[in-house]
Every structure is written in structure tokens, then in C-alpha cells.
C-alpha positions in Angstrom: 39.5 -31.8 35.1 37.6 -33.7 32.5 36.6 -31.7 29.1 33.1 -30.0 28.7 31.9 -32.3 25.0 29.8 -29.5 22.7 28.2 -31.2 19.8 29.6 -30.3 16.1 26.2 -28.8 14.9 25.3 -26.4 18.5 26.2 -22.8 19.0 25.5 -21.5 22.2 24.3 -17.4 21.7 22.7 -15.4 24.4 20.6 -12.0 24.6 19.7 -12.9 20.9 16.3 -11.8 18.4 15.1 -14.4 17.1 13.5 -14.8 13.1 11.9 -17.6 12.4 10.5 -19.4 9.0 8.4 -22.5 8.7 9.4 -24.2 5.0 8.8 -27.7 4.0 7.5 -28.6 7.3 10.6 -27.3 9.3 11.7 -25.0 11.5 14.5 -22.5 10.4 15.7 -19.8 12.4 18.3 -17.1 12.4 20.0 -14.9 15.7 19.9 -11.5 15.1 21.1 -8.8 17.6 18.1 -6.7 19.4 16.6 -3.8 17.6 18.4 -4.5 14.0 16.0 -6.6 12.2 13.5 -3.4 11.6 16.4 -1.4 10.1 17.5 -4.6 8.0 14.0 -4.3 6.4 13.2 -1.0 6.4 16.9 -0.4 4.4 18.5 1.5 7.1 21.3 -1.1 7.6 22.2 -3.0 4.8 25.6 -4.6 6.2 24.7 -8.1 7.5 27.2 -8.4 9.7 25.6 -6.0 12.3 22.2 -7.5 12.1 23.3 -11.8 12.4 24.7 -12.6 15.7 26.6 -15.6 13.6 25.6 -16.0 10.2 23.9 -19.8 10.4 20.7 -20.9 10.1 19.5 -22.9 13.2 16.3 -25.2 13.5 16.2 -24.0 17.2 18.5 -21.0 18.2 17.5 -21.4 22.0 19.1 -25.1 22.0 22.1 -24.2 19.8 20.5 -26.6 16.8 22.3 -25.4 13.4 20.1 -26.9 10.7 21.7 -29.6 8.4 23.0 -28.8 4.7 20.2 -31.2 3.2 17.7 -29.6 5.1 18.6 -26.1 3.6 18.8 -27.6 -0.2 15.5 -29.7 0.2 13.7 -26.7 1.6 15.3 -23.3 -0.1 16.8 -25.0 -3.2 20.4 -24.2 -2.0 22.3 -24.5 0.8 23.9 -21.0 0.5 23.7 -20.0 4.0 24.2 -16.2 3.6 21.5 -16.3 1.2 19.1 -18.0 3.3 20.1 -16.0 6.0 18.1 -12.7 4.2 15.2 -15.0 3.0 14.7 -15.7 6.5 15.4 -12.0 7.8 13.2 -10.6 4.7 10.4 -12.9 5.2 10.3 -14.7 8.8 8.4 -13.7 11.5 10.5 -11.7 14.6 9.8 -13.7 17.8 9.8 -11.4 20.8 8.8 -12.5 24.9 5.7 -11.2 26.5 7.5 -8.8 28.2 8.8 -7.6 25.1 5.3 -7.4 23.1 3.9 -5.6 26.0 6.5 -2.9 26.1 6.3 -2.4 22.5 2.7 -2.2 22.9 2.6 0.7 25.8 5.2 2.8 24.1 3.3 2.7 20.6 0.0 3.5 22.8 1.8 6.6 24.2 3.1 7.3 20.6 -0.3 7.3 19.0 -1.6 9.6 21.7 1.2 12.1 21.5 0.6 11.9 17.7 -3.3 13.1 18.1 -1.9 15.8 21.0 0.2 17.0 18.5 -2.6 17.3 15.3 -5.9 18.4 17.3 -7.0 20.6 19.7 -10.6 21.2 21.6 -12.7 23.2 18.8 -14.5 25.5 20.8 -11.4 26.8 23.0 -8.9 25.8 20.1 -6.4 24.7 23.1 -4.4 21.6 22.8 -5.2 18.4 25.1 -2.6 17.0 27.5 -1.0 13.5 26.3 -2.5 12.5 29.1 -5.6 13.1 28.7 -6.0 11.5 25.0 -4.2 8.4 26.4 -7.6 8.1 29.1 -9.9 8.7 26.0 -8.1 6.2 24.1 -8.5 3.7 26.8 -12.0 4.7 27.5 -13.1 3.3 24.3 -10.9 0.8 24.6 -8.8 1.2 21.4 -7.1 -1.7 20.2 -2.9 -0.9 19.2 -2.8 -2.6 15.3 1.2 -3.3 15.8 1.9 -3.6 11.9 0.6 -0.2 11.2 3.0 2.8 12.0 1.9 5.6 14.6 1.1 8.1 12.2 -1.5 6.5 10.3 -3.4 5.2 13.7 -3.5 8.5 15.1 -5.7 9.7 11.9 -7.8 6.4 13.1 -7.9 7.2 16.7 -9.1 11.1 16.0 -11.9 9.9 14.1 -13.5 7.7 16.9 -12.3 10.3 19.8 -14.7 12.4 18.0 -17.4 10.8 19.3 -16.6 11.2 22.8 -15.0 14.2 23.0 -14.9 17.4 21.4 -11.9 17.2 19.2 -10.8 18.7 15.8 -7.7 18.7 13.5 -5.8 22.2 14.0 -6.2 24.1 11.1 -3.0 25.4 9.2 -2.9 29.2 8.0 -2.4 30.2 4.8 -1.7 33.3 2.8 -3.2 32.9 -0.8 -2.2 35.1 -3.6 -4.5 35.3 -6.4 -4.1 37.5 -10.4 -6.8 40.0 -10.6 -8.4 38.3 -13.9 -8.9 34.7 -11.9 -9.5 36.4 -8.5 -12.9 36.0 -8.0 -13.5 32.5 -9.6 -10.9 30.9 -7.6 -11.8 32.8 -4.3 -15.3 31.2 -4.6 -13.1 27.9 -5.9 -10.6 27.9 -2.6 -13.8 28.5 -0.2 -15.4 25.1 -1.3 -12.1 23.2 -0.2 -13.2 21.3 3.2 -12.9 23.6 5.7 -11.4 26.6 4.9 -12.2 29.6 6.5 -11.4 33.1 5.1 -9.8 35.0 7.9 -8.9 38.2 6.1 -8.9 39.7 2.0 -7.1 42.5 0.7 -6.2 43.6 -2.6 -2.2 44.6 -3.1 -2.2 46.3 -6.6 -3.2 43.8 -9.4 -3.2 41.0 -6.9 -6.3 39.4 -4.1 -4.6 38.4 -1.2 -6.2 36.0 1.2 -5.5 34.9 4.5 -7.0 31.4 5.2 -7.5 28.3 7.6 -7.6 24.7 6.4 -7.7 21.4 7.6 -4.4 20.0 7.8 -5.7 17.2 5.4 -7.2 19.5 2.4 -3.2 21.4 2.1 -2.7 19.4 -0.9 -5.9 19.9 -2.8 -5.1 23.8 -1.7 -1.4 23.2 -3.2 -2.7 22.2 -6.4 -5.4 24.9 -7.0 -2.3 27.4 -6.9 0.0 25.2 -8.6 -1.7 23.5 -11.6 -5.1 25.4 -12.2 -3.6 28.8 -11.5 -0.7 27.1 -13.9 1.8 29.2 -11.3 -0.1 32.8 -11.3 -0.5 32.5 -7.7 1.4 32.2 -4.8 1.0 30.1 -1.6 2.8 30.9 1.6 1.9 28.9 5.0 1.8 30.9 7.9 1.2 28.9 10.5 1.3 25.1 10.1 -1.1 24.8 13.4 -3.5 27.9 14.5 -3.6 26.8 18.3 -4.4 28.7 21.7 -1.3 28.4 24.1 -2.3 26.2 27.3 -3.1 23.1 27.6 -6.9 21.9 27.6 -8.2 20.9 30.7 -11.4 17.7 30.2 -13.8 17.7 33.2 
């Protein structure tokens, strides 16, 4: 049976992530195993071995094609493959298939719209909407997914322009507020100016105001530092409830 001839410079690797970098007009590329590249840079994994299918760098991965020594030195200034190796995991640019993009674009989608789900409710019943219904909104005004920008910081985006088709509102967090006697009714009149807050209930308990307050989600640290660095620690802040919702799920006609 005659022998199977596999050139010197090809490594044959299958099921592999791909990270590639142009440099001095050429193509480098590294193999990486699925779903590893993303903890490499984020820190998460920091042993290299788990994250380089071989460690080589390759002018084309799909045809086996390991770049040449010269090539390395002309283009990085070394030929320390290792090194290259997290230049090119650091810096290059994850290939991924259609298929691939797609699916990562659906399940951020769904992730966005869980996010605002889990944030907002409908302001005049104060009832949560179904995921499913903030996904058809999303649609509806056709937002676009921004794929280098974590979840988090679209749903605040997507909340904002929802607004405008549907009635929609952070929930608000509840607060108990504990002011001194002396600075009760300057900072009373202070905390009621903070975006919206809304004074549910005031007693006094001895020498001390206490309030019982909702906020927007987004005005808790101005609130935090009111009670922390202009009371100078005479009050106290305890939050009740970190979302004041109705239980049930919101139903959009």
C-alpha cells in the first residue's frame, strides 16, 4: 500500500476557531479551540495550552499552511512563535461561519430582551412584560444587535427607544432613608430633587426622620452619596426592595 506524502510545513486540525492578523501584507493565523478565545482576553484563562489547538502560526489554518520562520521575523520582529501566538490571539480578529454569527446574534437578541424584562415594567400597572413581548417590540423597530457591546449596556439603549412605542419604565428600587434631626429637613428637600424619587412614607423614630422612598434604579448612587459623603455617615441607607413590581406578567394588546 503505497505511503500517504504530508508536506513538512501542513498540519491538518479540524473543528478549530480561527484568529486571524494581517501584518506586512500577510496573512497570519492561529487555531484556537471553540469558545476559548473570549476567556483568553477577557483573563479568565490564562494557560495557553487550553486556548491553541497546536501552538503554530499558520498563513492558512484551513489548508494546514504553517507560516515560514522569515516570514514571522520580517513581519513581528522575531520568530518566537509562542509570543506571536498571543499578539495574534490579543489583537486578531476571530473568524466565525454564518451559521455561527447568526446564532450569536439571536441569542444576544434574546439576551438584551431578557435584560430590559428584567429592569422595566409597564408604568401605569407596574407589572413586568413577558420576554416575549419586548423581543416583538425590539423587532418592531427594527433594532440593530451592536455585537462588540455587552448585553447590559444595550438593554439601557433598547429601553430608551422602546419608550417611544410603548409604555415602559425602569422599576423603581425602595429605599429606607435615615436622616439626624439637625439635617432632616434640608436633606429631605435635598433627596426629593434626586430624579425620580417618590416619598412613599415619613416618620420620625426619636431624634431621627425616617423615610421610605422609590428611585430610579439609575439615581441609587447619587442617593448613596448624599448619605455617605454629605451626611459624612450621620445617616443610614437600607434598600428594601431592589425592584417595586406588581406580580404577573403584562399583557400588550
Amino acid at each position: 500500500m503505497p505511503k500517504i506524502f504530508t508536506p513538512t510545513n501542513q498540519i491538518r486540525l479540524t473543528n478549530v476557531a480561527v484568529v486571524r492578523m494581517k501584518k506586512s501584507g500577510k496573512r497570519f493565523e492561529v487555531a484556537c479551540y471553540k469558545n476559548k478565545v473570549l476567556s483568553w482576553r477577557n483573563g479568565t484563562e490564562k494557560d495557553l495550552d487550553e486556548v491553541l489547538q497546536t501552538v503554530a502560526v499558520f498563513n492558512n489554518v484551513s489548508k494546514g499552511e504553517v507560516a515560514k520562520k522569515e516570514e514571522l521575523q520580517k513581519a513581528f520582529g522575531t520568530d518566537n512563535v509562542t509570543e506571536i501566538c498571543k499578539e495574534i490571539l490579543t489583537k486578531g480578529e476571530l473568524q466565525v461561519s454564518e451559521k455561527e454569527r447568526q446564532d450569536q446574534l439571536e441569542s444576544m437578541f434574546k439576551e438584551i430582551a431578557t435584560n430590559v424584562a428584567d429592569k422595566c415594567v409597564n408604568p401605569e400597572t407596574k407589572r413586568p412584560y413577558p420576554v416575549s413581548i419586548i423581543e416583538k417590540s425590539m423587532k418592531d423597530i427594527h433594532y440593530s444587535i451592536k455585537p462588540h457591546r455587552n448585553a447590559k449596556q444595550q438593554a439601557l439603549d433598547v429601553i430608551r427607544l422602546l419608550k417611544e412605542s410603548i409604555p415602559l419604565e425602569r422599576a423603581k428600587m425602595r429605599l429606607k432613608l435615615t436622616l439626624p434631626a439637625k439635617d432632616a429637613k434640608r436633606f429631605k428637600e435635598r433627596i426629593s430633587r434626586v430624579s425620580s424619587t417618590v416619598t412613599e412614607s415619613e416618620k420620625w423614630e426619636g431624634e431621627r426622620l425616617v423615610l421610605t422612598c422609590l428611585i430610579d434604579p439609575g439615581s441609587y448612587r447619587e442617593m448613596d452619596d448624599i448619605m455617605r459623603i454629605e451626611l459624612k455617615g450621620a445617616g443610614a441607607l437600607e434598600v428594601l426592595n431592589l425592584k417595586e413590581i406588581k406580580e404577573g406578567e403584562e399583557v400588550l394588546e
